[in-house]
N, C-alpha and C positions, 0 to 999 in steps of 0.2 A: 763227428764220425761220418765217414761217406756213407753210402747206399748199399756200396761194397762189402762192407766189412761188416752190415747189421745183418743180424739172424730173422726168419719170418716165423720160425716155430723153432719152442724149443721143449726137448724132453725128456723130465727127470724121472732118473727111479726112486730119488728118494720117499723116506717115509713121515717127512715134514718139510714142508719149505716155509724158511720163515724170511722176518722181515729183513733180515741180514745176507739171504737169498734173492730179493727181489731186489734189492736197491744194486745187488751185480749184475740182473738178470736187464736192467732198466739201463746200465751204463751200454752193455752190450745190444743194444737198439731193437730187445724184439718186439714183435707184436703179438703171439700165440705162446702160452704156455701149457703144456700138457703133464700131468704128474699123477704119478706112482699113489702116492700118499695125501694127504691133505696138508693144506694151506693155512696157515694160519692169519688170525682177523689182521694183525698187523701187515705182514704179508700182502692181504687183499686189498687192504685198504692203497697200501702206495700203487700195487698195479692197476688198479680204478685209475687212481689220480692220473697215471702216465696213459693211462687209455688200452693197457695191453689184458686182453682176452685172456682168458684162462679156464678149463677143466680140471676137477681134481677125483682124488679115487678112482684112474682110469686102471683096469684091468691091464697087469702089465703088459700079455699076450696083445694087447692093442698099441702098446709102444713100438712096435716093428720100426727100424730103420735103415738106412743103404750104408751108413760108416757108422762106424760109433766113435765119439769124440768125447772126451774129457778134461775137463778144465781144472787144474791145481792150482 
């Protein structure tokens, strides 16, 4: 993947992100994740291993952003 196409932050509103979340979040080359809800130990564990940052139980009124995008 270019440098292009990777994301530097990315932000859920979900109310779990699990490890079946992280392993698309990790294709798509970010290095910040911010979320709604909590993460789960699976989850944490693989964004450790790939090195990407992450906060969770973020107040959603702090997820402010300039587009909103959605991935199916």
């Amino acid at each position: 993947m270019s440098d292009e196409d990777k994301y530097i932050e990315v932000k859920v509103w979900a109310a779990k992100f699990t490890a079946y979340d992280a392993k698309k979040l990790i294709k798509q080359g970010a290095s910040i994740l911010l979320c709604h809800g909590y993460i789960t130990n699976g989850a944490k564990k693989l964004l450790n291993e790939a090195g990407i940052q992450y906060r969770e139980n973020i107040c959603s009124d702090k997820l402010k952003i300039d587009q909103p995008y959605h991935d199916e």
